[in-house]
Backbone bond lengths (Angstrom), bond angles and torsions (degrees), N, CA, C in turn:
res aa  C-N    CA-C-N  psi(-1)  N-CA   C-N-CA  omega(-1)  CA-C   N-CA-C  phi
1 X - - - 1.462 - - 1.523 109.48 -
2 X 1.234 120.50 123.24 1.831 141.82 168.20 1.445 101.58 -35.34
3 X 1.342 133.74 172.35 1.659 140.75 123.94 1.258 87.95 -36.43
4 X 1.656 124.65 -93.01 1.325 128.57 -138.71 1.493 93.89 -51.58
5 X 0.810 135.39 -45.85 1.903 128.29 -170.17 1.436 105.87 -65.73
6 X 1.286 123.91 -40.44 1.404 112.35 165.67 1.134 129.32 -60.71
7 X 1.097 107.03 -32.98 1.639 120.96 175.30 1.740 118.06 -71.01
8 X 0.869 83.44 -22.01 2.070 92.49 -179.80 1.802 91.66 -86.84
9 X 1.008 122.74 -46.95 1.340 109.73 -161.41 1.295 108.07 -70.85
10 X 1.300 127.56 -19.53 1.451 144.89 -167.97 1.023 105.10 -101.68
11 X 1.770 148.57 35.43 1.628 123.57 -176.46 1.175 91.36 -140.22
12 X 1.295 103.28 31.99 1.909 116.19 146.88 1.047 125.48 -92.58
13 X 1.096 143.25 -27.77 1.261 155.21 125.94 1.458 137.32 -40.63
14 X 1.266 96.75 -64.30 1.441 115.74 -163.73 1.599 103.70 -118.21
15 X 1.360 115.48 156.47 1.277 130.00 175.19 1.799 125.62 -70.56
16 X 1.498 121.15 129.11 1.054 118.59 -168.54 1.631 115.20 -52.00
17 X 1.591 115.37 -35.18 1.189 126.78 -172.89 1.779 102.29 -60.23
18 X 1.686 102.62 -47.43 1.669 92.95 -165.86 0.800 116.08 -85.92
19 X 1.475 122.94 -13.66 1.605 118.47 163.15 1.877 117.16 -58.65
20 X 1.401 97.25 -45.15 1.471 110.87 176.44 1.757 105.66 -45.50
21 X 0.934 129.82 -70.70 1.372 152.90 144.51 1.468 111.54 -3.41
22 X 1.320 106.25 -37.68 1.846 84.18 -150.58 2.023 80.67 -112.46
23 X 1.164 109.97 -14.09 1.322 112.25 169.45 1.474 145.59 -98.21
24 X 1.700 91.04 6.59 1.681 133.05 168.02 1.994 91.62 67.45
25 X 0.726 127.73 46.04 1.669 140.15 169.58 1.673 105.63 -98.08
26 X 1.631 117.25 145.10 1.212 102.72 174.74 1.579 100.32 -88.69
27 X 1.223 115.16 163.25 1.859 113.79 159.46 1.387 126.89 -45.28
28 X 1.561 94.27 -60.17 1.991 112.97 166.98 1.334 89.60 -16.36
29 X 1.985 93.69 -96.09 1.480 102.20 -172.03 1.255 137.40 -19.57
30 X 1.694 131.37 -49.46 0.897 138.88 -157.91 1.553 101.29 -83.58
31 X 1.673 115.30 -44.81 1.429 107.15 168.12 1.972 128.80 -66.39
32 X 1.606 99.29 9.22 1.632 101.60 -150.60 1.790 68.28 -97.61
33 X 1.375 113.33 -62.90 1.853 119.02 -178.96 1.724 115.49 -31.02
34 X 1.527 102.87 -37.95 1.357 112.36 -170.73 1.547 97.80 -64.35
35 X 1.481 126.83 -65.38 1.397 142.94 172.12 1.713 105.69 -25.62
36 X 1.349 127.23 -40.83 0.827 106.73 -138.75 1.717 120.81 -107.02
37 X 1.117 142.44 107.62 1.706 122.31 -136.12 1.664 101.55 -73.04
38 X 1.600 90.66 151.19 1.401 137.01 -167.90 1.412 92.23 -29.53
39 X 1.595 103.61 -84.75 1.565 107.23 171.60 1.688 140.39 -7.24
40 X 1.530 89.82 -55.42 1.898 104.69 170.00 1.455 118.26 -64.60
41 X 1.404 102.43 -33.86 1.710 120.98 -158.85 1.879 87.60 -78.55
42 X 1.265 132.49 -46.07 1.503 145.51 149.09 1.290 145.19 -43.24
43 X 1.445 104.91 -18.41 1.503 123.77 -169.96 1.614 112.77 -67.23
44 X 1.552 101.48 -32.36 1.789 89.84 -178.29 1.771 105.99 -77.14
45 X 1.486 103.81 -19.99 1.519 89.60 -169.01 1.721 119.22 -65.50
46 X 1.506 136.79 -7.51 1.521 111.86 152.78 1.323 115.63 -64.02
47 X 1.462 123.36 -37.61 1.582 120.68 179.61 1.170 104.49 -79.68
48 X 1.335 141.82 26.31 1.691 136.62 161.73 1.479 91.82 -96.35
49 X 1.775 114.17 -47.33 1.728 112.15 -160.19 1.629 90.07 -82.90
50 X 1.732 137.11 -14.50 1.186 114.08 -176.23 1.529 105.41 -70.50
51 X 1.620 115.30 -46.96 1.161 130.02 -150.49 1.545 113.24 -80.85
52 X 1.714 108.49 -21.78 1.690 108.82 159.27 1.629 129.30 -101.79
53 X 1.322 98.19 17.07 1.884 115.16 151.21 1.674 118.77 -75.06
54 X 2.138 78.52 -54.90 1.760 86.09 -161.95 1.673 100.26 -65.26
55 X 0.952 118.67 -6.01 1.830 112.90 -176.83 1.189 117.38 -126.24
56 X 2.091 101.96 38.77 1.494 107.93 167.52 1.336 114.68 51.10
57 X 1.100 127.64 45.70 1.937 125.68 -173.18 1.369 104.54 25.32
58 X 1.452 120.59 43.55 1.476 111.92 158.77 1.426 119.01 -86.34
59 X 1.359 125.88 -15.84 1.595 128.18 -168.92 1.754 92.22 -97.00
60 X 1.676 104.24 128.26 1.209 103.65 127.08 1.557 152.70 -72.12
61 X 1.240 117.77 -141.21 2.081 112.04 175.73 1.441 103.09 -70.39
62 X 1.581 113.69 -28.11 1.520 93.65 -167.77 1.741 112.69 -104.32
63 X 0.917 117.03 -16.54 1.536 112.99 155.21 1.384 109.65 -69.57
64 X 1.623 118.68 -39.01 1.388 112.54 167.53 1.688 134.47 -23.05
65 X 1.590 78.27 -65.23 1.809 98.27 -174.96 1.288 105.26 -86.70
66 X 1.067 111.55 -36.86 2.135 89.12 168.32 1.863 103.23 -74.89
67 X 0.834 140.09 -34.45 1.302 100.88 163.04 1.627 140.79 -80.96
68 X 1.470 113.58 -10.22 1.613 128.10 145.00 1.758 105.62 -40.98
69 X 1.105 127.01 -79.33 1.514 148.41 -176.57 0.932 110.20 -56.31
70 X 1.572 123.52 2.54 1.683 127.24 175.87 1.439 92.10 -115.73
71 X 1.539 130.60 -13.15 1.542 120.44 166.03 1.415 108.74 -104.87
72 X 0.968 112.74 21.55 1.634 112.66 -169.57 1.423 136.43 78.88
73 X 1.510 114.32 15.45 1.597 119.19 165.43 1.022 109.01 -91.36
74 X 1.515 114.71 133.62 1.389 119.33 169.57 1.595 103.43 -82.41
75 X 0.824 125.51 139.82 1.771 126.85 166.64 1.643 117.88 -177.77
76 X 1.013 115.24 151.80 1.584 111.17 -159.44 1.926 101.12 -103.38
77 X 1.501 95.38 -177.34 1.780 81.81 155.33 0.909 130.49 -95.10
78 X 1.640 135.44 4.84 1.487 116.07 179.94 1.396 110.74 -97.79
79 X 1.330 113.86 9.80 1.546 126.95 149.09 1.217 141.36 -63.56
80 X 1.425 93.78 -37.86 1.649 128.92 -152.92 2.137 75.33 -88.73
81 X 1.156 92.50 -50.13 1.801 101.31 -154.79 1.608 99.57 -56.57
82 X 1.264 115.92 -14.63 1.538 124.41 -137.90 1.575 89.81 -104.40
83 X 1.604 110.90 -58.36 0.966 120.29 167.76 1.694 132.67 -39.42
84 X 1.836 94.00 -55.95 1.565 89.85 171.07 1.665 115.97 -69.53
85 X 1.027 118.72 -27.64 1.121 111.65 175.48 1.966 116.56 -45.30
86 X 1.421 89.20 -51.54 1.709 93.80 -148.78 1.927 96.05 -77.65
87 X 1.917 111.70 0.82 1.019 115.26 -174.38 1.437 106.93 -95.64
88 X 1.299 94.84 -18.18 1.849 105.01 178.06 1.779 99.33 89.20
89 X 1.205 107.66 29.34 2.000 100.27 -171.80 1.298 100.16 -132.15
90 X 1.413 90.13 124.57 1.594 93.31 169.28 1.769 110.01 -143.85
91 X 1.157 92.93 174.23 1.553 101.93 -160.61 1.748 110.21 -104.15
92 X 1.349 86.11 161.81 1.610 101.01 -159.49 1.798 113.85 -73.20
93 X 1.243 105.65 132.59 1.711 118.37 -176.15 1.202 117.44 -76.66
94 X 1.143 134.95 177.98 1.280 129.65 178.79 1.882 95.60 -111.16
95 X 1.222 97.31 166.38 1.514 117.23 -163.96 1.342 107.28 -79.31
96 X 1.045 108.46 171.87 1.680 124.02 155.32 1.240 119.39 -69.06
97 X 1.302 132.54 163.58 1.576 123.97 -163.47 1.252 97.07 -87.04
98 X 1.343 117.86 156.16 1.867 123.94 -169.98 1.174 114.24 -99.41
99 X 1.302 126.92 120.61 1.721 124.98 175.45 1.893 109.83 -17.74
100 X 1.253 112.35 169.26 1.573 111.49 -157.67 1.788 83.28 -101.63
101 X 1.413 90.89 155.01 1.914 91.87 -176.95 2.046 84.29 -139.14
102 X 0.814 105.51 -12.32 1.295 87.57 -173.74 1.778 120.46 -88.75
103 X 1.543 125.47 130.08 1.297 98.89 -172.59 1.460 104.11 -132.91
104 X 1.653 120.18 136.91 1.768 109.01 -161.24 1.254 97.10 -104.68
105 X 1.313 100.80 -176.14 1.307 127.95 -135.20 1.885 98.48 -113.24
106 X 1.613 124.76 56.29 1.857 114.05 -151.03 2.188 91.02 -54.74
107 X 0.727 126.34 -4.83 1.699 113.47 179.70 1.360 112.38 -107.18
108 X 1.622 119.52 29.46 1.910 114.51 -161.09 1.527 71.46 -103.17
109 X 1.326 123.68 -179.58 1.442 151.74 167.75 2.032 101.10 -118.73
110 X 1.147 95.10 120.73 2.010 81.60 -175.89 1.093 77.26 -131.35
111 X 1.465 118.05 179.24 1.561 150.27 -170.94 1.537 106.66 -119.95
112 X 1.401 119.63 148.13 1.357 133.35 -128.52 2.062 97.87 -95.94
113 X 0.737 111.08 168.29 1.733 119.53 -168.84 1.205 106.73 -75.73
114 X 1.657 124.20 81.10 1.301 102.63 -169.82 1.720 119.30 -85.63
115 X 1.219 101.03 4.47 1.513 120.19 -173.67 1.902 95.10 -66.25
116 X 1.334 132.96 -37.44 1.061 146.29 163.40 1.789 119.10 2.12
117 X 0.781 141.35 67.27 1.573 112.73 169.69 1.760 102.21 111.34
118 X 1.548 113.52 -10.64 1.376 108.56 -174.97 1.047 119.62 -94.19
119 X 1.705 123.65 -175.08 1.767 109.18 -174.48 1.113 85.09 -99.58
120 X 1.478 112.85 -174.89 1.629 129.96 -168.42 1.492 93.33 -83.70
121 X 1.617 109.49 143.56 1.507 107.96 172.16 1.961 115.05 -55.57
122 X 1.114 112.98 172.15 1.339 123.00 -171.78 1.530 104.31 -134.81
123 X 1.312 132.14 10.26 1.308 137.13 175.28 1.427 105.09 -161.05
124 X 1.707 103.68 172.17 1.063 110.07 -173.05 1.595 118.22 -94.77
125 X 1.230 136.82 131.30 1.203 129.00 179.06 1.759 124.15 123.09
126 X 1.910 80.94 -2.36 1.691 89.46 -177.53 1.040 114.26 -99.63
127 X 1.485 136.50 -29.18 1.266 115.53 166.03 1.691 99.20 -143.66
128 X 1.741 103.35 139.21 1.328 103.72 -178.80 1.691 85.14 -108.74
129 X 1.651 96.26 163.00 1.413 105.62 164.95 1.868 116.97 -126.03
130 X 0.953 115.31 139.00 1.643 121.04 157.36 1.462 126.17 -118.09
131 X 1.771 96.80 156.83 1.879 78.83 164.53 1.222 106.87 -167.25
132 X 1.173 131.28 -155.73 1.707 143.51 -161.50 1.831 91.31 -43.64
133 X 0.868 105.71 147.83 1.791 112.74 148.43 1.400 124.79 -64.89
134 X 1.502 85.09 141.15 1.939 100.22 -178.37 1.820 98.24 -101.32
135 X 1.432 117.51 128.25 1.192 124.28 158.05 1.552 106.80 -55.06
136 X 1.720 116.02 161.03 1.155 122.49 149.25 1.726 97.23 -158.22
137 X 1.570 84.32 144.87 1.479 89.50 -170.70 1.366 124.87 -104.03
138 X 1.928 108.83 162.72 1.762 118.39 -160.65 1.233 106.07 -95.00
139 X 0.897 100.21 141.21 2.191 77.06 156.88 1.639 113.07 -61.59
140 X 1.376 107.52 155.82 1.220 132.50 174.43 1.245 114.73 46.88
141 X 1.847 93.06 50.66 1.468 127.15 141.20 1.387 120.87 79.42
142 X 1.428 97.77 28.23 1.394 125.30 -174.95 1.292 125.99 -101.18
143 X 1.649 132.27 151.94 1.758 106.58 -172.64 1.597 100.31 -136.10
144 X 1.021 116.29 169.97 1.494 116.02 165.23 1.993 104.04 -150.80
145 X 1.177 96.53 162.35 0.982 118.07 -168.90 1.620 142.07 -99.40
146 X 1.427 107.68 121.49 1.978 108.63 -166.47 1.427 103.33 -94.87
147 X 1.336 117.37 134.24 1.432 119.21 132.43 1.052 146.72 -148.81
148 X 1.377 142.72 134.82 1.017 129.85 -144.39 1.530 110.01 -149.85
149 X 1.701 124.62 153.65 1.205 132.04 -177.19 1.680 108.33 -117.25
150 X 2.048 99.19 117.62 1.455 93.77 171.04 1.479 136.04 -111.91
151 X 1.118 121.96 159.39 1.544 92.28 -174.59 1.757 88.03 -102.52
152 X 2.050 83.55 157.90 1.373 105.08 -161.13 1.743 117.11 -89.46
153 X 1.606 97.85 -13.72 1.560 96.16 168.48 1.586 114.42 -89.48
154 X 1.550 128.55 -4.26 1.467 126.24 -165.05 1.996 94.23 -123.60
155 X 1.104 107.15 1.03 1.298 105.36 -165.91 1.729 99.93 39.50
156 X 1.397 129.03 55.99 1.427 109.86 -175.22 1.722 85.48 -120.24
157 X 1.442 104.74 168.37 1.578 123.26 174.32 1.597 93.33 -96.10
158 X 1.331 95.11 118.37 2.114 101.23 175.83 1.389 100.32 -95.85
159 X 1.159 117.43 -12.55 1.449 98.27 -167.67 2.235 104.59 173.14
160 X 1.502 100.02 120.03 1.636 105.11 -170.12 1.799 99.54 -129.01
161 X 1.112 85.59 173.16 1.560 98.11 169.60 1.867 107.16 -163.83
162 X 1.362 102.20 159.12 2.033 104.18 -169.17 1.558 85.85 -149.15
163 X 1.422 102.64 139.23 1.563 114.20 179.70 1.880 92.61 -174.40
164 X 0.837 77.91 167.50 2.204 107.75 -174.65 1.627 108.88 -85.56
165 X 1.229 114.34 9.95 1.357 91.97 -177.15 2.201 80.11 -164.24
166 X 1.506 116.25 -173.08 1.408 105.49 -162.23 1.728 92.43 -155.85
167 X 1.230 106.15 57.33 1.770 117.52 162.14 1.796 119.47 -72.08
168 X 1.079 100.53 156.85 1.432 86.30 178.45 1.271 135.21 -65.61
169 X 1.517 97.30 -20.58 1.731 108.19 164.04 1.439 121.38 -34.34
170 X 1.051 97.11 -40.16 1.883 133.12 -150.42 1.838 79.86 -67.52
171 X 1.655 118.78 -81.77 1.471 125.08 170.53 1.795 117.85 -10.56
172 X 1.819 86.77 -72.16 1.725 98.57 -172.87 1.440 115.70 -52.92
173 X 1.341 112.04 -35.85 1.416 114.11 -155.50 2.025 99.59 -75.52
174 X 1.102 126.54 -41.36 1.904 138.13 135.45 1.237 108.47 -11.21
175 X 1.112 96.13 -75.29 1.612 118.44 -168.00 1.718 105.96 -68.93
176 X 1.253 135.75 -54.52 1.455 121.20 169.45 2.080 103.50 -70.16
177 X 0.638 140.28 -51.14 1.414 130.85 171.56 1.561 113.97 -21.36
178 X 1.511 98.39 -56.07 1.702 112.37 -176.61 1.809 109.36 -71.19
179 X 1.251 131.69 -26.06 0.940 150.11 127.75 1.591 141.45 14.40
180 X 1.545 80.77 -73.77 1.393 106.67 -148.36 1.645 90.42 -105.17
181 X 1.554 109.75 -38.44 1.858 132.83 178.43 2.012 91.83 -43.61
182 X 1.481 85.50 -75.84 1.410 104.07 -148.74 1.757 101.79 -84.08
183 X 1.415 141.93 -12.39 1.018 100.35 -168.28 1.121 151.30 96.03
184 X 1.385 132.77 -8.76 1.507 139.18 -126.17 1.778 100.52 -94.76
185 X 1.370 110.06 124.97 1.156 118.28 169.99 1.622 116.91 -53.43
186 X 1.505 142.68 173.26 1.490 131.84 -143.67 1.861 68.23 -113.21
187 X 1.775 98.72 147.89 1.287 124.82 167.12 1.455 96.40 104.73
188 X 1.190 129.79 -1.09 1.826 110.86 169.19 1.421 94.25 -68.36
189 X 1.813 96.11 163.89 1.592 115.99 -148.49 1.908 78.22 -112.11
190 X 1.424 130.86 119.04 1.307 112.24 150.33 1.681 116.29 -98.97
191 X 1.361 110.24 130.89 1.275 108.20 174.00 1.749 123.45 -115.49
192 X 1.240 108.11 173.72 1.690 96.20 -164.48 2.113 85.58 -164.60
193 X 1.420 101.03 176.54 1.491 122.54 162.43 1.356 117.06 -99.62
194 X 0.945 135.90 149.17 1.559 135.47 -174.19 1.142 120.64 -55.66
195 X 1.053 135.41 15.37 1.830 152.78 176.00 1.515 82.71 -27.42
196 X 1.414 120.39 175.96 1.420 136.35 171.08 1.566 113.74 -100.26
197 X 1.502 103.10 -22.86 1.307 106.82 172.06 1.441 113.61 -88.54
198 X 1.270 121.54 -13.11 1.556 110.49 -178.62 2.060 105.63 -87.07
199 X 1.956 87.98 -29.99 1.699 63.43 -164.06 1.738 97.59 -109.17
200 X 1.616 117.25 43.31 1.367 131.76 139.19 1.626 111.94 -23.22
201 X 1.266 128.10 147.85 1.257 159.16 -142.10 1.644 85.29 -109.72
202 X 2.035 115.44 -43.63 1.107 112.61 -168.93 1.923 102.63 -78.40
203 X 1.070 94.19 -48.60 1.663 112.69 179.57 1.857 111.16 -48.54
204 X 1.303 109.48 -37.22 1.427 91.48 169.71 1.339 113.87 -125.70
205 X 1.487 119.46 27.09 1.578 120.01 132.88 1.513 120.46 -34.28
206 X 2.001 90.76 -70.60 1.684 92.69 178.14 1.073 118.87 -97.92
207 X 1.408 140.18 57.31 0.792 155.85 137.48 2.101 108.03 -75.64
208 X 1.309 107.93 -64.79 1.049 108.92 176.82 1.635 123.21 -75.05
209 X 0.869 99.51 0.83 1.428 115.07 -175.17 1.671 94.79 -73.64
210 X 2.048 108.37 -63.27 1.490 94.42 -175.50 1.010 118.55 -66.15
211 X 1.945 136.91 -4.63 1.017 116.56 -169.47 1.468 107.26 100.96
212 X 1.490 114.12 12.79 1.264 101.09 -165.62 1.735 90.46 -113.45
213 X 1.180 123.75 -174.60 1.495 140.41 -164.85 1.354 88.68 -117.57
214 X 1.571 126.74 150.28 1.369 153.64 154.35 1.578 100.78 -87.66
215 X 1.225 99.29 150.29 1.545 111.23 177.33 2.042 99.44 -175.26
216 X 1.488 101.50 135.04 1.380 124.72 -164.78 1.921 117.29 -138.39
217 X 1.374 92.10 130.54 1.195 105.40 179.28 1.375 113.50 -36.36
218 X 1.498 132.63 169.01 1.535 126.97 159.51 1.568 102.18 -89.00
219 X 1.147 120.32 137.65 1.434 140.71 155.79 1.754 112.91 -27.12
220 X 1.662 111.44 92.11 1.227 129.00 -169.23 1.103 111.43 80.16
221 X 1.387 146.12 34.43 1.364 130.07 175.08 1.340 107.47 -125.38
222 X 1.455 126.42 84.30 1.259 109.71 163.82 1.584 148.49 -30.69
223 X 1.663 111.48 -41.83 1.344 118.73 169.59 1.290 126.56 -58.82
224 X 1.448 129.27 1.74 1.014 152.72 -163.73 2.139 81.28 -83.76
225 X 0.851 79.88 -73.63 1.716 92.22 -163.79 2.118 96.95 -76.64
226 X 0.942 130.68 37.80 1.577 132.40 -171.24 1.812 103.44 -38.77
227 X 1.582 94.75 -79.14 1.266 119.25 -167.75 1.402 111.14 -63.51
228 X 1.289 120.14 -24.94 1.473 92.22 154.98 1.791 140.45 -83.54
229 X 1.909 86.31 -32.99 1.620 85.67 154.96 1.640 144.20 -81.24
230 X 1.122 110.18 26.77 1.322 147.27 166.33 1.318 121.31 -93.19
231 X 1.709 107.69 -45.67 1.439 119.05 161.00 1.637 128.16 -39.11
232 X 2.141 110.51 -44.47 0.889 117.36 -137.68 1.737 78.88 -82.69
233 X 1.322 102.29 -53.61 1.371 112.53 -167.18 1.396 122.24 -41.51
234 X 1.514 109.53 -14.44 1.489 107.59 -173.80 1.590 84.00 -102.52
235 X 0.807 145.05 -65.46 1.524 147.35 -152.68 1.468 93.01 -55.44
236 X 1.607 118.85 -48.96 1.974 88.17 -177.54 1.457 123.03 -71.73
237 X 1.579 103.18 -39.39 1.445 108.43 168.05 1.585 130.93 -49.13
238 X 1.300 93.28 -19.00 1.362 100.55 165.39 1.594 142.24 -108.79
239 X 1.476 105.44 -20.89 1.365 121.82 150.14 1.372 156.55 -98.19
240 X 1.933 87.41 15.53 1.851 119.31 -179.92 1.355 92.67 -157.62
241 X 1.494 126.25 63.80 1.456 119.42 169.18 1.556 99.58 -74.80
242 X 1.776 100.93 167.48 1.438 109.65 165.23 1.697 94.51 67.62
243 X 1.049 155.85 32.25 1.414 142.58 152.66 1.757 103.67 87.76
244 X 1.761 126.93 7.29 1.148 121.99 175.40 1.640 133.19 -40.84
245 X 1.175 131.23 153.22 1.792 132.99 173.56 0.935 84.03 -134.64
246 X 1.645 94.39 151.74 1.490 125.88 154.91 1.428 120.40 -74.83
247 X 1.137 129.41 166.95 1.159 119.26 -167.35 1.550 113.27 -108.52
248 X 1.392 104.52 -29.30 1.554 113.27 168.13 1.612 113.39 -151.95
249 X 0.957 119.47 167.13 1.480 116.62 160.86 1.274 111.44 -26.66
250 X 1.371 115.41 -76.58 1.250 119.81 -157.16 1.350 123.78 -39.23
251 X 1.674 89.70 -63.02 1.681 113.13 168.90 1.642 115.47 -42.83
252 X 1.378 131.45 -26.88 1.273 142.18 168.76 1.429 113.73 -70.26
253 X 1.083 94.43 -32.08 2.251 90.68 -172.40 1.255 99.06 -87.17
254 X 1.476 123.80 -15.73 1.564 119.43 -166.57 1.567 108.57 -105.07
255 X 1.524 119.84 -2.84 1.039 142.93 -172.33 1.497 96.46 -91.51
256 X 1.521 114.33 -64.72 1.392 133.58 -178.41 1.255 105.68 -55.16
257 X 1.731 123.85 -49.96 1.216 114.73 169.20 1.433 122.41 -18.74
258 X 1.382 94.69 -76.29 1.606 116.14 -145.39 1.656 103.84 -73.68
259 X 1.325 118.56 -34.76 1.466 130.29 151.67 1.117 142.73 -30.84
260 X 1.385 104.16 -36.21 1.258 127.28 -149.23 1.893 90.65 -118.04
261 X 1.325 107.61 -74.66 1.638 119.24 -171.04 1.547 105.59 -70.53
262 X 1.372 127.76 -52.97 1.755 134.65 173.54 1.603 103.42 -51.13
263 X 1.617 91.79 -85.12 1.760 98.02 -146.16 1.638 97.55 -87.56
264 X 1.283 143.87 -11.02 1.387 129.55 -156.39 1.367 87.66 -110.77
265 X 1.281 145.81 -26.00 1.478 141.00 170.46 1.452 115.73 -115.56
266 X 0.934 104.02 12.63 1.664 91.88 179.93 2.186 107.31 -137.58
267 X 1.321 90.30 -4.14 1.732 93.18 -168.88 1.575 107.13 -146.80
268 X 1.423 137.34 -37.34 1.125 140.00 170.29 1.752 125.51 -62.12
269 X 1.060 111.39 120.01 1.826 129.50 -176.19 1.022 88.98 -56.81
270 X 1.018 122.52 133.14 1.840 134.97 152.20 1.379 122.52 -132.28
271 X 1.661 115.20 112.47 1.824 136.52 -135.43 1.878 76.22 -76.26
272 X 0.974 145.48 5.38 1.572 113.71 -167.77 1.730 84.54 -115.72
273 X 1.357 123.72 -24.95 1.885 124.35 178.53 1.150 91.78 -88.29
274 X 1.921 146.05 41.25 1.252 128.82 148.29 1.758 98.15 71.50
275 X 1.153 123.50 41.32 1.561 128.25 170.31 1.526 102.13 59.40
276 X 1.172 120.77 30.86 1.759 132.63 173.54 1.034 105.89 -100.66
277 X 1.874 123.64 141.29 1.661 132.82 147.58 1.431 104.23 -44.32
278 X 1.462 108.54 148.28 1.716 121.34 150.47 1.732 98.96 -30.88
279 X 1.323 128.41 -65.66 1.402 136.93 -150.98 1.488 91.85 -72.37
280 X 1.453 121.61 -47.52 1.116 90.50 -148.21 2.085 105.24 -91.72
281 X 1.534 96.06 -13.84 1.342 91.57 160.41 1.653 136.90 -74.16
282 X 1.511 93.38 -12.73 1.743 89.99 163.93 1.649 123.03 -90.02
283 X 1.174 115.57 -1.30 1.482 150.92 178.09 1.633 87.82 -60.23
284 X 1.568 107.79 -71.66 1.424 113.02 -159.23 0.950 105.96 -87.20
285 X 1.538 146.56 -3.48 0.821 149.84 150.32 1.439 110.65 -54.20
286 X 1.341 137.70 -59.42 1.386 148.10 175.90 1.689 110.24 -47.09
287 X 1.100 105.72 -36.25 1.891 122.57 -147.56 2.050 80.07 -83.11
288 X 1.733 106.16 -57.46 1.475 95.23 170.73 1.572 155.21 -69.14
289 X 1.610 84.50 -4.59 1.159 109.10 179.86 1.833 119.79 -96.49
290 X 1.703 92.80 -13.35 0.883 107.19 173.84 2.113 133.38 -66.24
């Protein structure tokens, strides 16, 4: 039930003004809703039930309503909230934090945190981030392994790789993908956690090879690396809700694919790009720069 619906049921009693009032609604408003037929006041709700199918009940109210308000419904969230409620649907949480997969290297030599003290990049290509591996699980109790490098101004995935076992190959092969995608002019910042595979002898060969800078977590500090471990948590919660397995490898990379390259960069709201895709915020990024 709306304000305005509460408020109609109540102006038997009580006065339209103090209901208005005590439910921070203007009057206008509340008489403009009354005016206006049922139907209209309803119209976004098939595109609420289209738009939380097509995104696997991954969106809550506020990816909700920016994508309502990107087809032209006006509607807020305590509508949106009202609605799922009375539909019985609600959307998927994020997980519990995942056992640690990453393990460093106390004899590597790494290069110092340059992420430290700076402002957030303002384009794309200046600083990517990586980090420990995310399990995802097989049937019959089996796991294989994600990793992936994002950049920190597009929140986009430039470049991943998934395999059964976590060699350094496993890193590079991410890491030249993202590479090879994007291009990156010399001076992007890559950063990572002290994994053994990131700060590999092989791993920051090519690193310097493109021209790019190394940059490393501090020793025990998770927040160092935030936004990517923030990343992981939404990507399982969202691509093994409800306690799901994959069924084989295969079925996992093609899962990850489409997750990862389709809907997580090219179609999914993300609240820090202003309720924008990776794509479509580097879009406008281009259009202003233009």
């Amino acid at each position: 039930m709306s304000r305005y619906e509460f408020i109609q049921a109540c102006t038997e009693p009580w006065p339209v003004q103090l209901l208005c009032r005590l439910l921070a609604v203007s009057t206008a408003g509340y008489y403009q809703w009354r005016q206006r037929p049922a139907q209209l006041a309803a119209a976004w709700q098939p595109a609420a039930q289209a738009a939380f199918t097509r995104h696997a009940r991954r969106y809550g109210t506020r990816r909700l309503r920016a994508e309502l308000r990107a087809e032209g419904h006006a509607v807020g969230r305590y509508a949106l909230r009202s609605w799922l409620h009375r539909n019985g649907l609600r959307a998927l949480s994020t997980r519990l934090q995942r056992p640690r997969t990453t393990v460093a290297d106390p004899a590597a030599v790494v290069a110092e945190n340059r992420l430290l003290g700076q402002p957030a990049p303002t384009a794309p290509d200046q600083v990517w981030v990586g980090r420990g591996f995310t399990y995802l699980p097989l049937l019959g109790g089996r796991w294989c392994y994600l990793a992936t490098w994002r950049d920190t101004c597009l929140r986009r995935v430039v470049g991943w790789s998934l395999a059964a076992q976590m060699p350094t190959e496993f890193v590079l092969y991410a890491l030249e993908q993202a590479l090879t995608l994007r291009q990156p002019a010399p001076g992007l910042i890559i950063h990572a956690d002290r994994g053994s595979q990131y700060t590999s002898a092989a791993c920051r060969a090519r690193i310097d090879q493109a021209g790019a800078l190394s940059s490393f977590s501090r020793p025990g500090n998770p927040y160092d690396n935030a936004q990517a471990e923030a990343g992981w948590s939404t990507l399982k919660t969202e691509l093994l809700p409800h306690g799901t397995v994959f069924a084989s490898l295969e079925e996992a990379r093609l899962e990850v694919a489409h997750y990862l390259d389709t809907y997580f960069n090219l179609d999914r709201r993300h609240s820090a790009l202003g309720y924008r895709s990776p794509h479509q915020f580097e879009r406008d990024l281009n259009l202003n720069l233009s």
